[in-house]
N, C-alpha and C positions, 0 to 999 in steps of 0.2 A: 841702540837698536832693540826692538821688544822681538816676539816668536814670532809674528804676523809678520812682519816686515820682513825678518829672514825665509819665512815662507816666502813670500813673493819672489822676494828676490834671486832664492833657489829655482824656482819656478821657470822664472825667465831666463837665469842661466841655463835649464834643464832643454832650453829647448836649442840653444846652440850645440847642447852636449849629445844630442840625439841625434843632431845633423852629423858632428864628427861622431860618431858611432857606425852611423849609415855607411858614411864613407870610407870608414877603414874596413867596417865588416864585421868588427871585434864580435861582434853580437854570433856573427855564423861562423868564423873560425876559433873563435878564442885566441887568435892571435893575430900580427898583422902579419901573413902571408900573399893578402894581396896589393898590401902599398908597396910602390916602386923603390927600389932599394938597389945599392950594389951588394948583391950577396956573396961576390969572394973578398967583399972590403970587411976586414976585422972592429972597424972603427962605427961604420954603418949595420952589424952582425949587434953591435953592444947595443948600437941605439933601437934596432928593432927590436931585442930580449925587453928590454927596459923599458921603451915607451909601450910594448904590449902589455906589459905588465900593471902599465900606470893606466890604460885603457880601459884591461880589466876591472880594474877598482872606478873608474870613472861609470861604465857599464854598471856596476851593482848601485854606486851612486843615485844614477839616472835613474834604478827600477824603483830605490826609494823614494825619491821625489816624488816619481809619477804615483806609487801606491800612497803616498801621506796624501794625496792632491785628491783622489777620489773619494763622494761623498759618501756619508756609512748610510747603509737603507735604513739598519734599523738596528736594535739591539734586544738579542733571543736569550733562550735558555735549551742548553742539549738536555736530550733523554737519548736514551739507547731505543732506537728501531725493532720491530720482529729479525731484521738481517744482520742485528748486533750491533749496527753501526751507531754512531750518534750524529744527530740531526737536530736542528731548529725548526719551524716552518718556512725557512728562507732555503734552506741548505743541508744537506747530508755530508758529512765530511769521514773520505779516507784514508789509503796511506797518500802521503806526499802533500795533503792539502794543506794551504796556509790557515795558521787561524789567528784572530787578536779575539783574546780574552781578560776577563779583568780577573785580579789576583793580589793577592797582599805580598807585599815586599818588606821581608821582614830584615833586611839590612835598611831600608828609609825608615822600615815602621808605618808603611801607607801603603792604599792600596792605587795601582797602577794598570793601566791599560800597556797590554804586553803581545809583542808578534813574535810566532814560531811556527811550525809545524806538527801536521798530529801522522802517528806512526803507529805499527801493528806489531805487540812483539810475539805473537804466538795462538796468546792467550785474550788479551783484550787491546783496545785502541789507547794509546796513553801521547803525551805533547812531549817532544822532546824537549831538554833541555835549552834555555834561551839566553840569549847574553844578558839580559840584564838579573833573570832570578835563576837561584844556584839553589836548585832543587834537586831533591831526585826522581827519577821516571815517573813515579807513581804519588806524588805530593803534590799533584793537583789532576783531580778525579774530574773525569767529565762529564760525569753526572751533575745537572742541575747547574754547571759551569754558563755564567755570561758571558756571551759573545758579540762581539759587532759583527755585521756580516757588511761587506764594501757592495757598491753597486758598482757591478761590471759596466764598461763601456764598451 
């Protein structure tokens, strides 16, 4: 199996996994409180803990799918705004916003296209920490930083 082919086939799993999502709710309670259950059975108590839990991770599953699956509009460069923010002509990005940025991974020794978020500590807007590069706060400046920016649907 190559990347393409496991795309796809993510894909199409993603869309059965969004129906059971729908249906348990996971998405609006964070747990299954409203699938039918006997809640004084200790036996049915374990499998509700556990398959919400398994849900959950299904749930984050399903958003990466869906975000790998959307096309990029394009690819920018931030500058810092008059509002101090930094922005592309696509996007102004603040706290909480998602961003994919490219960056060198210096455990591959390559450089990689990388997803996190950007956060405000005080002082300026810096990305947090991501799983795959073990950075510190401020070891990748957003200045003049590449970004893809996704096209919403």
């Amino acid at each position: 199996m190559n990347i393409n082919e496991l795309m796809k086939s993510l894909s199409e799993l993603n869309y059965e996994l969004k129906s059971l999502i729908r249906k348990t709710k996971i998405d609006r309670y964070d747990n299954l409180s409203e699938v039918e259950a006997d809640w004084n059975n200790p036996e049915q108590l374990l499998l509700v803990e556990e398959l919400g839990s398994a849900m959950q991770k299904i749930s984050e599953a399903s958003e990466i799918i869906s975000y790998l699956k959307k096309p990029i509009k394009e690819e920018y460069v931030l500058h810092k705004n008059s509002n101090g923010r930094y922005e592309c002509s696509a996007h102004e990005y603040t706290c909480g916003n998602s961003i994919e940025y490219y960056a060198y991974d210096e455990t591959e020794e390559r450089y990689r296209w990388v997803i996190s978020r950007v956060e405000h500590d005080g002082d300026d807007y810096y990305i947090v920490n991501s799983k795959w590069l073990r950075c510190d706060r401020n070891a990748v400046p957003l200045e003049g930083l590449k970004v893809d920016v996704i096209k919403l649907r």
